[in-house]
N, C-alpha and C positions, 0 to 999 in steps of 0.2 A: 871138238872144234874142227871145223874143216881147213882141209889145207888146200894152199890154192896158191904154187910156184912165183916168185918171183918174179912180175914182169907179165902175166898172164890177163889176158882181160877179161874185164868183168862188167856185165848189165845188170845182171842178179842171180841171186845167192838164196839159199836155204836161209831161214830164220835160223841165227844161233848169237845165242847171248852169253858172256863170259867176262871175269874178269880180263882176259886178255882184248877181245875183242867183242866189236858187236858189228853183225853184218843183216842187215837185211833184204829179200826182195819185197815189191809192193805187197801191201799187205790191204788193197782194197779192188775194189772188181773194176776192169779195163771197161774204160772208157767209151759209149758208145758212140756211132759214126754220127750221130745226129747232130750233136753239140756242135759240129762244124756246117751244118747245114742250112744254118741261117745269118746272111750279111757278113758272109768272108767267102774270101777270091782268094786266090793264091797269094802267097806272103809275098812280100817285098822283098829284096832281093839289091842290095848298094854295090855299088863295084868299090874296091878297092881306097883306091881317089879320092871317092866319094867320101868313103870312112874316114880316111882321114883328114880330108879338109874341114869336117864339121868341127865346131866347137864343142868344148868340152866341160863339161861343171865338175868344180874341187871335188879329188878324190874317184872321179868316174876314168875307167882302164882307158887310153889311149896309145897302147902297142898293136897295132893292127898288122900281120900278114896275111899271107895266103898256104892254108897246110894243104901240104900237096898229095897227101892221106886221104882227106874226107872230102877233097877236092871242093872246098868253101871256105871263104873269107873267113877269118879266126881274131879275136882279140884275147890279147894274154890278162889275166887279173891277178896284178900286184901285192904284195901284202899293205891292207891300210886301202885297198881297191874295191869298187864293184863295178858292174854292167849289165844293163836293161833293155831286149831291143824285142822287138815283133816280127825282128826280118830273120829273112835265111840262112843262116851264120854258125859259128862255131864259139863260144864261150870257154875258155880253159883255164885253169891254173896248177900251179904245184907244188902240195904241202908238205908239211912236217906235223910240227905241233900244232900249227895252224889249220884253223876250221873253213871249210867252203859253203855256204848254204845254197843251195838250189830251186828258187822257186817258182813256182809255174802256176799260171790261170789257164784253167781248163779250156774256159768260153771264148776267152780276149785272144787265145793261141797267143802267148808271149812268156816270158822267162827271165828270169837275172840272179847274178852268180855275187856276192861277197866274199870277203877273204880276212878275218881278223884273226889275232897275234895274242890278246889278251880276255880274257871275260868284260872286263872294266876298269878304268884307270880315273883318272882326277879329274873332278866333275867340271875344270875348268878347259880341260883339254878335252875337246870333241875331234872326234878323230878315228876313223875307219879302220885303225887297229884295234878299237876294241870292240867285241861284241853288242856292247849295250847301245853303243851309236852305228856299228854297220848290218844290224838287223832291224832298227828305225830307220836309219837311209834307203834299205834295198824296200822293202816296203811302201816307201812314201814314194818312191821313183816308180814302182809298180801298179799305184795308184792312180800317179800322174800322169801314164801311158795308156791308163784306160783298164785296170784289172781289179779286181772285185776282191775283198779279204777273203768274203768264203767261199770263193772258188779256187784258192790258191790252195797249194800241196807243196810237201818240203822234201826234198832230199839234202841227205849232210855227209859231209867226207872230211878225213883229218883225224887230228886230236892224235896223231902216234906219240911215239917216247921214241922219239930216235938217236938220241943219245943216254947211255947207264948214269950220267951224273945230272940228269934234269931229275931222276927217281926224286926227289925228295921236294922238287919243286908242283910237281905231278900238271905242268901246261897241257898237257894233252887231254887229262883227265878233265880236269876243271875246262877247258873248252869245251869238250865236248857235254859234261853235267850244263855249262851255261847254254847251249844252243838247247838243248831236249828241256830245261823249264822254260827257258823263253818262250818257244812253239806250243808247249802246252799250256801257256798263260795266253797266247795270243787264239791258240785254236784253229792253230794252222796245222794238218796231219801231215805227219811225219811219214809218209811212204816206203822208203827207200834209207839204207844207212849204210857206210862201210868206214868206219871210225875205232881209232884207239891202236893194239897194237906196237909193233916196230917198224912198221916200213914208209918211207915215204910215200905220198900217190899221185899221180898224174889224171887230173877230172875231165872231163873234155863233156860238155853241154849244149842242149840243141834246146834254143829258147822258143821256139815255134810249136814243138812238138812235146818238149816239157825230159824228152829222152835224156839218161847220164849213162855214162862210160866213166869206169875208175880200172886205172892201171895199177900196181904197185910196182915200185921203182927197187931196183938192187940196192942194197944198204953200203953204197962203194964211200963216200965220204958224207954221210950226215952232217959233222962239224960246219961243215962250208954250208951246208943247206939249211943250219938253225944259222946260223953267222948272219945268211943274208935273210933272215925270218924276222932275225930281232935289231937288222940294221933298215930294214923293209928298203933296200936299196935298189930303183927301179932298173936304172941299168944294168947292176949287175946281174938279178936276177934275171933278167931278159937272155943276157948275155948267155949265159950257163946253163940256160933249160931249152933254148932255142935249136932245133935241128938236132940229126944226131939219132942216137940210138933211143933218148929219153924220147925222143916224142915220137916213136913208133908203138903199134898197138897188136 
């Protein structure tokens, strides 16, 4: 198993699969220059303001700062959140047992991030905590933006055990098994993965260029970070993962 510190960051990884973990980097041949070479300009690019004056549809991330790191606009993605855009921006969130999917059209240059809590819950409750409805929303928002199924590619981050007494409930597991049959029913490849494990991670996604960056996070109080996973509480999460030593890379 490779080890890999604490708080270290990571673009990719050595294939390696384990029960503890599964990490991977792409596992298909880079992209060539051409794909951009017909009917795209330079992406868009919203200031601040802009972001946030727009309306917003249930369930889509509207925390919008500015990280002063990768010097561009940034939207945080809530648990029960996604976000879909084609401009120049930063996409982030920060899990536990919760899953992020990341997915990218090659052609369209555009991206969007989810963030669910459960595989599936009560057919009568739709609702972007669970897998089965936040992996049909980020796709049909994908769609709607102008991106093509089979040119889309997945990266997935999440699915730890960050607490010894979820053991028997195994959320991390089972999110993660739910996200890798969904993609391979839908036929979306799976590029990129840093899932399972113990540590929390911090995602940070470039929806234009399709690029992830995964941090893992010090294991200082897990309890508070499933707490606010399975209360999906937008303020507070904003609150406690905003600024600081977490969102440096």
């Amino acid at each position: 198993m490779t080890n890999i510190p604490t708080g270290s960051f990571l673009s990719s990884a050595p294939a390696v699969r384990g029960t503890a973990e599964m990490r991977r980097a792409p596992r298909i041949a880079p992209l060539s220059a051409d794909i951009y070479a017909s009917g795209h300009g330079p992406a868009r690019e919203s200031s601040l303001q802009e972001l946030k004056a727009r309306s917003r549809k249930p369930g889509e991330a509207s925390f919008f700062y500015l990280d002063h790191h990768f010097q561009h606009n940034a939207v945080k993605v809530l648990p029960g959140e996604y976000f879909v855009s084609d401009e120049n921006m930063v996409i982030m969130t920060v899990l536990g047992s919760c899953i992020a999917a990341c997915l990218w059209d090659s052609r369209a240059r555009m991206g969007g991030m989810n963030h669910f809590m459960l595989p599936d819950g009560d057919l009568a409750d739709a609702s972007g905590r669970y897998g089965s409805y936040a992996m049909e929303l980020l796709i049909n928002e994908m769609l709607k933006l102008g991106a093509r199924r089979e040119t889309m590619q997945a990266k997935i981050f999440g699915g730890a055990q960050v607490m010894h007494n979820f053991t028997t409930m195994n959320v991390g597991e089972r999110n993660t098994n739910f996200v890798l049959n969904y993609l391979h029913t839908e036929r979306i490849p799976i590029v990129s993965e840093d899932v399972l494990d113990i540590y929390p991670r911090k995602v940070v996604f470039f929806p234009v260029t399709g690029k992830a960056m995964v941090k893992r996070l010090a294991h200082a109080h897990p309890e508070a970070l499933v707490a606010q996973e399975v209360r999906g509480n937008a303020a507070t999460v904003a609150k406690t993962t905003l600024g600081g030593s977490v969102d440096l890379f």
